[in-house]
C-alpha positions in Angstrom: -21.6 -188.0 -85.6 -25.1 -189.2 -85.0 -27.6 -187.0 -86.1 -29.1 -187.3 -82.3 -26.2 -186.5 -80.8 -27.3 -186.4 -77.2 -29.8 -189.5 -77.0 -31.7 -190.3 -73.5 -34.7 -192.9 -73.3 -36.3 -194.0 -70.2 -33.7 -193.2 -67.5 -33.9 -193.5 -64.1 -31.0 -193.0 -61.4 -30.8 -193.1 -58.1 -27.3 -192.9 -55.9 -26.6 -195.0 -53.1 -28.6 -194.9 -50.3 -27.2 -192.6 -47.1 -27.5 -195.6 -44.9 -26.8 -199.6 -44.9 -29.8 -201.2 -45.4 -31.6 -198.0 -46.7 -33.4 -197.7 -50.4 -32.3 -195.6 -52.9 -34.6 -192.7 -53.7 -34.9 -192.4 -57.4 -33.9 -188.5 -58.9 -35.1 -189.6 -62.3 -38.3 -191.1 -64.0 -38.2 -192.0 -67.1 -36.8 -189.2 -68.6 -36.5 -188.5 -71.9 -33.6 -186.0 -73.8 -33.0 -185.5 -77.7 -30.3 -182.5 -78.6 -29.8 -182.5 -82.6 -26.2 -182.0 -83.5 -25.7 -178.2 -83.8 -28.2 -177.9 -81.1 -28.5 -176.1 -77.9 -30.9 -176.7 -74.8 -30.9 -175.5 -71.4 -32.3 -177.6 -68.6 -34.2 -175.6 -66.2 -34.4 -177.0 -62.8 -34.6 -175.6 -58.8 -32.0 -176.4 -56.7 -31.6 -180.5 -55.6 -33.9 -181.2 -59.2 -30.5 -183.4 -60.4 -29.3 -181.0 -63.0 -26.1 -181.7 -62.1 -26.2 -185.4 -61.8 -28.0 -185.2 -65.6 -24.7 -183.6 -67.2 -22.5 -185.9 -64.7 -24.8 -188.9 -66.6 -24.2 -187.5 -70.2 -20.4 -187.3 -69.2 -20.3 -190.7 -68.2 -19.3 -190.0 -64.8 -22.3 -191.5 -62.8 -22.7 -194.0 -61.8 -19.5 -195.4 -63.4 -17.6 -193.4 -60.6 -20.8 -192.0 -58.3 -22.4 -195.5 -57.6 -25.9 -196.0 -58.1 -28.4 -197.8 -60.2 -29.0 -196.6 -63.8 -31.8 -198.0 -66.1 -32.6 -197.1 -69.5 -30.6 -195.8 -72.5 -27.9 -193.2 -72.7 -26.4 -192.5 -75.9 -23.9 -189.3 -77.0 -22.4 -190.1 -80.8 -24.5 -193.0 -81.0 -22.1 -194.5 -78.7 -24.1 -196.4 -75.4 -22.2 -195.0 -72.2 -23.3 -197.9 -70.5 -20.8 -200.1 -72.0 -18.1 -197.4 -72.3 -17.8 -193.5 -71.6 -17.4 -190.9 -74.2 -14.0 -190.8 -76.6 -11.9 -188.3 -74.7 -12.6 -185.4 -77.2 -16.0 -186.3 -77.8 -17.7 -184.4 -74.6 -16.5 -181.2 -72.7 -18.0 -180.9 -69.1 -18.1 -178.0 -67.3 -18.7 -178.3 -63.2 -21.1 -176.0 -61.5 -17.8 -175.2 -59.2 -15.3 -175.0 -61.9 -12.8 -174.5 -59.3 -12.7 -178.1 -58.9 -11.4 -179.1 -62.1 -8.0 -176.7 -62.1 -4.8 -178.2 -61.2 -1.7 -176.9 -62.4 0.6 -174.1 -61.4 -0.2 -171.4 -64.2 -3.2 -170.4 -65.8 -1.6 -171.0 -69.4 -0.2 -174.5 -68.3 -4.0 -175.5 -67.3 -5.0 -174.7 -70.6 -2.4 -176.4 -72.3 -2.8 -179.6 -70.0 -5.4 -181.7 -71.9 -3.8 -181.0 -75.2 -0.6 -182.5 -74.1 -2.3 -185.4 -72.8 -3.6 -186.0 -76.2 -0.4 -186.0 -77.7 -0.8 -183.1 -79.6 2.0 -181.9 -81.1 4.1 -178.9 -79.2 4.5 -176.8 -82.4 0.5 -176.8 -82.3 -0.2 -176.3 -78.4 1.2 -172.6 -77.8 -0.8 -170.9 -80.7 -3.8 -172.8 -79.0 -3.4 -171.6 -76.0 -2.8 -168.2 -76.6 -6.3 -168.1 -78.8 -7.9 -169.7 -76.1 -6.8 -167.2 -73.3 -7.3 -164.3 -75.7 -11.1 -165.1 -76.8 -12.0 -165.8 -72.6 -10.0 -162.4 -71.5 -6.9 -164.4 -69.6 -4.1 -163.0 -71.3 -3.4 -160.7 -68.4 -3.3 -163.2 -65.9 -1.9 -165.9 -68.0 1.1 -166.7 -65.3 -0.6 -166.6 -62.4 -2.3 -169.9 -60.5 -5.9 -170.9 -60.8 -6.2 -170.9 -57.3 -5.2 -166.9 -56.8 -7.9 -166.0 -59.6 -11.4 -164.5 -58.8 -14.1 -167.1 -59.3 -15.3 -165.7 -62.7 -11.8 -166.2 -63.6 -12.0 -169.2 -62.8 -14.7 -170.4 -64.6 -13.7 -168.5 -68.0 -10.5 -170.3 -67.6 -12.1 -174.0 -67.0 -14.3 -173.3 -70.5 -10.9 -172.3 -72.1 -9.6 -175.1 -71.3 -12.6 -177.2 -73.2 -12.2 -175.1 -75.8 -8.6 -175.5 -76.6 -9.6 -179.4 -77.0 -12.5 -178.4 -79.7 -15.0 -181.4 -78.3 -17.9 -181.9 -80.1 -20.3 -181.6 -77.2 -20.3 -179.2 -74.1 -22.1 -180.5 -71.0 -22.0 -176.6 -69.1 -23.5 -177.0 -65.8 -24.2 -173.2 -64.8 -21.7 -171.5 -66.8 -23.0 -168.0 -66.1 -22.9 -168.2 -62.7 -20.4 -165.5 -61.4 -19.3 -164.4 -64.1 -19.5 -160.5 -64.4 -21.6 -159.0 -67.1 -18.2 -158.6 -69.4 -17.1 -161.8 -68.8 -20.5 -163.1 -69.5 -20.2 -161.2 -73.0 -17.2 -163.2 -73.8 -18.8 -166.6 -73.2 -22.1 -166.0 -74.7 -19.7 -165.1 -77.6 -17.3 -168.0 -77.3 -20.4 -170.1 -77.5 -22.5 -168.4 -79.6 -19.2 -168.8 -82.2 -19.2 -172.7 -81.2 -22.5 -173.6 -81.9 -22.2 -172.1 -85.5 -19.5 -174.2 -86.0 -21.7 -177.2 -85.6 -21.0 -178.4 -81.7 -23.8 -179.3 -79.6 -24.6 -177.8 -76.2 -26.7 -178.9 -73.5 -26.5 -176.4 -70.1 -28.1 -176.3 -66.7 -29.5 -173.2 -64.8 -31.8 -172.7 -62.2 -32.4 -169.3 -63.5 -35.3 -168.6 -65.9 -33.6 -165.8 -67.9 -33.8 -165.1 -71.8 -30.6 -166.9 -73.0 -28.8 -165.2 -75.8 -27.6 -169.0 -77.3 -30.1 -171.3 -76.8 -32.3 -173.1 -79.1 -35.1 -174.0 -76.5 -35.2 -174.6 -72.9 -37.0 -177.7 -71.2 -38.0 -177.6 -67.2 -36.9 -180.7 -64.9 -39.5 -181.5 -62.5 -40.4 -184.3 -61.0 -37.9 -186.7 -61.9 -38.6 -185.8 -65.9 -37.8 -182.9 -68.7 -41.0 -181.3 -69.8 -41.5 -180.7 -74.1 -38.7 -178.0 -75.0 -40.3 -174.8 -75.4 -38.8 -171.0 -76.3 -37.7 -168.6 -73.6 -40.7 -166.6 -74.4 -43.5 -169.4 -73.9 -41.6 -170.4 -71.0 -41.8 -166.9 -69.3 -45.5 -166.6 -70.0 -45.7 -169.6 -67.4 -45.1 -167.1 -64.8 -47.2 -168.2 -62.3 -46.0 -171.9 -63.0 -42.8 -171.1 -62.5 -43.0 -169.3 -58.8 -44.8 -172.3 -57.9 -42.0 -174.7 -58.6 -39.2 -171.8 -57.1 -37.9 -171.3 -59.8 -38.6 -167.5 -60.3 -38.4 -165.1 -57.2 -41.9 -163.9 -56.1 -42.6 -160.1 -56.4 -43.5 -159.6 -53.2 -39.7 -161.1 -51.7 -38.3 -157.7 -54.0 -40.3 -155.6 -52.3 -39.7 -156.2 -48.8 -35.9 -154.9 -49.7 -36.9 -151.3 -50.8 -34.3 -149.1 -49.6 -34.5 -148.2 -45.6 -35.8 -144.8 -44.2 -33.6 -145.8 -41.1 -30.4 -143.0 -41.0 -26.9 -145.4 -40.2 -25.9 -144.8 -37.1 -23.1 -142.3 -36.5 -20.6 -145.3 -34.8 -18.5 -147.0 -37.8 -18.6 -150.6 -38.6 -15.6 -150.7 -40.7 -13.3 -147.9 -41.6 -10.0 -148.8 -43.7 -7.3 -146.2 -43.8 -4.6 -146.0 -46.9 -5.4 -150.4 -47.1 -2.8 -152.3 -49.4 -2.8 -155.5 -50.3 -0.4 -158.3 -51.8 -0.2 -161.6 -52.1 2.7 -163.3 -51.1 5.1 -163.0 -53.9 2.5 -162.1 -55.7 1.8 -158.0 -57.5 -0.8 -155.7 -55.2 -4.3 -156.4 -55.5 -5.3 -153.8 -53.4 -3.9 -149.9 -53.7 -4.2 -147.6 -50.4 -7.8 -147.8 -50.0 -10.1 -145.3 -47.6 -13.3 -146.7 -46.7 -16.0 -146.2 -44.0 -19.1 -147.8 -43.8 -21.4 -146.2 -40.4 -23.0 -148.8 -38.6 -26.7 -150.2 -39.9 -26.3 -149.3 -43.7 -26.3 -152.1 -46.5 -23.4 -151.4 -49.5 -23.5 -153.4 -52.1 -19.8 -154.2 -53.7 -19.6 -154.3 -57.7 -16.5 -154.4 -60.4 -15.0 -156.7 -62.4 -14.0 -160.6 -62.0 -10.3 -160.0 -60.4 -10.9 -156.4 -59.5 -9.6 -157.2 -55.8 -13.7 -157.0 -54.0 -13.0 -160.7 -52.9 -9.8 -159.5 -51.5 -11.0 -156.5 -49.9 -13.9 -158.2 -47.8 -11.8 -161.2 -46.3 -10.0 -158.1 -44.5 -12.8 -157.7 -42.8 -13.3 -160.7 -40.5 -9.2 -161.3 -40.4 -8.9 -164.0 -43.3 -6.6 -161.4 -44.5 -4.4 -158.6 -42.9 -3.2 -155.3 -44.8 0.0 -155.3 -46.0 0.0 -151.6 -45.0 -2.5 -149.5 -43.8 -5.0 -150.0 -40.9 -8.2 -151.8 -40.7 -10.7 -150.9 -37.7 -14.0 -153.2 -36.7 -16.5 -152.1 -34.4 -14.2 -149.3 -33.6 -11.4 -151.8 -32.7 -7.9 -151.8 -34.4 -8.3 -154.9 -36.5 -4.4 -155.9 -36.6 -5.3 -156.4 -32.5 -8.2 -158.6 -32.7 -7.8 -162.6 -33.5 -9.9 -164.6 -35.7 -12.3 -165.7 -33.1 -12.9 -162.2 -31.6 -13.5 -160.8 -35.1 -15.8 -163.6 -35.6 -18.4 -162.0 -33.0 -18.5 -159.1 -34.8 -18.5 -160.2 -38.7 -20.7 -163.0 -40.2 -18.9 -164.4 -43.5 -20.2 -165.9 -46.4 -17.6 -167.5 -48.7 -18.0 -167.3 -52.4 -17.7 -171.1 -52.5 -20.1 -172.7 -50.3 -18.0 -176.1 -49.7 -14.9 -173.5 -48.5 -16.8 -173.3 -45.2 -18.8 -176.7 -44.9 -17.5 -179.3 -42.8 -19.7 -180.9 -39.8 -21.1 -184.6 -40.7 -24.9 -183.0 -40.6 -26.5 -180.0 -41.5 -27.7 -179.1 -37.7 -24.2 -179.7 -36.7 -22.9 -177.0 -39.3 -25.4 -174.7 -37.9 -24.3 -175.2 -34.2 -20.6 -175.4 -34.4 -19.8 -171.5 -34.6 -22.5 -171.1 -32.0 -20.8 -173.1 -29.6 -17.6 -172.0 -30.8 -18.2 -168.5 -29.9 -20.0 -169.4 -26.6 -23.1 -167.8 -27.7 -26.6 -168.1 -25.9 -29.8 -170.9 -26.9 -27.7 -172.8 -29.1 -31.2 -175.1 -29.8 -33.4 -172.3 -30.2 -30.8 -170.6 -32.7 -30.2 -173.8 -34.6 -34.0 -174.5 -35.1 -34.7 -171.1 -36.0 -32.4 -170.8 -38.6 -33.2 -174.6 -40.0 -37.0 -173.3 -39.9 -36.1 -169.5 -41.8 -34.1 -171.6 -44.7 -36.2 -174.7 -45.5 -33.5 -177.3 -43.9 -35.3 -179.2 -41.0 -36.0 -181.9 -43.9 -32.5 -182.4 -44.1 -31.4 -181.2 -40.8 -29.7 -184.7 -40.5 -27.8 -185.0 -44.3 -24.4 -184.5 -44.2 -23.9 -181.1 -46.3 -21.2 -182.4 -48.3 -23.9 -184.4 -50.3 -26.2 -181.6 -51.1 -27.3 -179.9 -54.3 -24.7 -176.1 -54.8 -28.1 -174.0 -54.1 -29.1 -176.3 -50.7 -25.3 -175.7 -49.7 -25.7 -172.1 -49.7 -29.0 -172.1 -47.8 -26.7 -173.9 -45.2 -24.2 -171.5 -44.8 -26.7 -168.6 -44.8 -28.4 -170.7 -42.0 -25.5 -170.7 -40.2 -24.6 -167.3 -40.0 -28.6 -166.4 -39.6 -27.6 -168.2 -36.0 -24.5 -166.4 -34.8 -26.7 -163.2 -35.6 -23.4 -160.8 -35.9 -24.1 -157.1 -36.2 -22.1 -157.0 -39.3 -22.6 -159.3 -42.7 -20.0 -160.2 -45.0 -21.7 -161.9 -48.1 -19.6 -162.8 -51.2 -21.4 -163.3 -54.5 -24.4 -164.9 -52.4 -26.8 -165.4 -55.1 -24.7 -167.7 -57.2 -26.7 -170.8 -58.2 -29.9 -169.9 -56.3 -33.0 -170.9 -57.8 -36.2 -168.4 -57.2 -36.7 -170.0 -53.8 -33.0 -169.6 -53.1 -33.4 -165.8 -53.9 -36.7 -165.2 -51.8 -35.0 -167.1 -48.7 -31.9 -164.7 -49.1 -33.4 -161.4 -50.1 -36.1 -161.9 -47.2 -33.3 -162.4 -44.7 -31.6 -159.8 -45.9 -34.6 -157.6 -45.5 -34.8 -159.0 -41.8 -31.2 -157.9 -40.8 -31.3 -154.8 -42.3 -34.5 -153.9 -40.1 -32.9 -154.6 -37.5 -30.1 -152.4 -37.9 -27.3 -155.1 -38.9 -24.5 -153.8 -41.4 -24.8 -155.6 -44.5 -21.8 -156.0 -47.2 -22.7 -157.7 -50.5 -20.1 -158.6 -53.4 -22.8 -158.7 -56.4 -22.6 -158.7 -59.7 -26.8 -158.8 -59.8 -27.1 -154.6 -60.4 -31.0 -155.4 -59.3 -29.8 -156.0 -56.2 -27.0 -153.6 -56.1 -30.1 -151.4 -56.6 -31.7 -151.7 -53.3 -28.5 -151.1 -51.5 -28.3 -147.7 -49.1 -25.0 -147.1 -51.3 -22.7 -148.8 -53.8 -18.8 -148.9 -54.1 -17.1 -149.9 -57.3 -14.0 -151.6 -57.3 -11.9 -151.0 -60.7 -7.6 -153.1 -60.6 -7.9 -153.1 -56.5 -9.2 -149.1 -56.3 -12.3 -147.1 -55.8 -13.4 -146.4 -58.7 -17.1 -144.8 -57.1 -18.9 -144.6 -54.4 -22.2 -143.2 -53.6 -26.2 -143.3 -53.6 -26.9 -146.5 -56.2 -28.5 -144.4 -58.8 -25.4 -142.2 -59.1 -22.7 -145.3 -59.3 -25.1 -147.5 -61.6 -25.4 -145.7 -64.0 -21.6 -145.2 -64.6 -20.7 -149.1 -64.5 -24.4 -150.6 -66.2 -22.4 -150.8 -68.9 -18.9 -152.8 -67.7 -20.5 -154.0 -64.4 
């Protein structure tokens, strides 16, 4: 393979334009790219800087299935994806969502899907397979579909599924993101292994953390990749990098200091003796007790597939106990539909696309005001455009935006129903620093004002700040208390 195997000269790109008749707005300026076989670089960028559309490039996906206008020179193997896209084992490409690239039935059968289409021979596929769900920790849920896993499942089983097909370059567009810190081990080790076997690695993040893989990092800004520098001589750039969001100010930290304020003495949420199974499907969730007072913040840690997804979509009626009892606001859950629940409990999906749906980005923000027949629909909608940096954008449709401009969306929109409970599942997922200043301010907002906030996390800095913490360990309690006190017993698994 070319020596340079990852070869970019003078590109430029811009997609379609939104409108007939409009001009395309270029993402890219001449930007230059060299990754060395064996090499590994990590393309810093804030949210919208066209990280993703760079690996979609080097994957020969756009424009040849996006649209748009490319100029300049794109080369992986020496081979020009202008005039033809990758060999099929060449490149591996991990999506930012990697939900979006399982299909099958069973987690084993996704793995072995891209080996059969290759024609590999059956005698050679099972032993595969089984190495591939042993080094990403899928053994244990090897049967069960892609669709019922937790979203770091997910994504360790999309990068087994490169893996069992051994390509020779990995295109891994946020492959951290929600991952918990074990399952993080595990890939930093798969591809810490994979890059000393000579494979090449180019990854996106719009978090400026030391890597534990990388060769070098290189910013994208502007339309162009800066010189790739270390981690270190990056993070000396501190002030550089708050500038260009991508590192969360001080200042947005400190406004989240735990509360003096005492939770009230009503209950938000009290679950009595909760269990929990999927439809043919084992228990996720084992007799739980829970109560959380009215006006305190918890912050919700464990494992990938320790049930915490499961648990909080009980709370505004996506989900009803198998057993057990369930009571919002002091109100028997089972009793209460959707819509009334919805009054009561804002929810954040873990997936930002799960809940995005209206043609423009004002229109998200208004539909589940004027669903729930709710007061100043404009001034809501305006305020909550203003508080996340949308009224640019106010009129895209939100199907078109960047992950981290998705999320500020749905924040927005429940920033506008104002419920006196929060719901927020793995929020900070594929926030750049301005992302994180934006949520963590908000947060600080509601939880001045008294608003019960529930956070599924797997960041323990901002487990941290939380009044209390409960760990979830295989669908129980596993602790539950002042964060100090639970932290220190999971710093090491959590």
């Amino acid at each position: 393979m070319d020596k340079k195997t990852i070869s970019v000269e003078q590109l430029t790109f811009a997609y379609p334009p939104l409108v007939v008749g409009g001009t395309p707005e270029p993402l890219f300026h001449g930007l230059e790219l060299t990754v060395a076989a064996g090499q590994s670089l990590a393309v810093v960028g804030r949210s919208g800087s066209g990280k993703s559309t760079l690996t979609h490039i080097l994957a020969g996906l756009a424009p040849r299935y996006t649209g748009g206008e490319l100029t300049g020179e794109v080369r992986i193997g020496g081979r020009d994806l202008a005039a033809e896209p990758p060999a099929p084992t060449a490149v591996g490409v991990l999506f930012q969502d990697a939900a979006t690239q399982l299909f099958t039935s069973a987690v084993e059968d996704e793995v072995a899907w891209g080996l059969e289409a290759l024609g590999t021979a059956p005698t050679e596929i099972g032993p595969v397979v089984m190495d591939a769900l042993r080094k990403f920790g899928l053994l244990e849920v090897s049967k069960r579909p892609p669709w019922a896993l937790s979203g770091g499942q997910q994504k360790r089983l999309a990068l087994a599924s490169l893996w069992a097909l051994r390509p020779r370059v990995w295109l891994l567009d946020e492959p951290l993101g929600g991952l918990d810190p074990a399952g993080r081990v595990e890939v930093l080790a798969a591809l810490t292994q994979l890059r000393q076997e000579g494979v090449t690695q180019l990854f996106t993040t719009a978090r400026v953390t030391r890597g534990s893989w990388e060769d070098s990092a290189a910013l994208l800004t502007g339309g162009a990749l800066t010189a790739p520098a270390t981690w270190d001589s990056l993070h000396a750039q501190h002030a550089r990098l708050v500038a260009a969001g991508l590192l969360c100010p001080a200042a947005s930290w400190a406004r989240l200091e735990r509360s003096a304020r005492a939770p009230g003495s009503r209950l938000a949420l009290e679950a009595r003796h909760l269990r929990y199974a999927y439809p043919d499907g084992p228990a996720v969730l084992h007799g739980l007790d829970l109560r959380i007072p009215q006006g305190q913040f918890v912050a919700v840690i464990g494992p990938n597939g320790a049930g915490k997804s499961t648990l909080i979509r009980h709370f505004n009626g996506l989900l009803r106990p198998t057993s057990g009892s369930l009571q919002v606001m002091e109100r028997k859950s089972r009793g209460l539909s959707v819509g009334e629940l919805a009054r009561q409990v804002g929810f954040l999906f873990q997936r930002p696309e799960q809940q995005l749906f209206a043609t423009t980005v004002r229109e998200e923000l208004a539909y589940g005001v004027r669903q729930l027949r709710l007061s100043n629909v404009e001034k809501r909608v305006e305020r909550s455009l203003a508080r996340f940096g949308l009224s640019e954008i106010a009129g895209r449709p939100p199907a078109i935006l960047s992950y981290g401009s998705q999320r500020a969306v749905t924040l927005a929109a429940l920033a506008a129903l104002e419920t006196p409970i929060l719901v927020l599942d793995e929020p900070t997922v594929g926030l750049d620093g301005r992302g994180w200043a934006q949520l963590l301010e908000w947060v600080a907002e509601r939880r001045a004002a008294g608003t019960t906030i529930i956070v599924v996390t797997h960041e323990l800095a901002l487990a941290a700040r939380a009044d209390r913490v409960l760990a979830l360990r295989a669908g129980r309690i596993a602790a539950d208390g002042p964060p100090d006190a639970v932290l220190s017993q999971f710093v090491g698994e959590e």
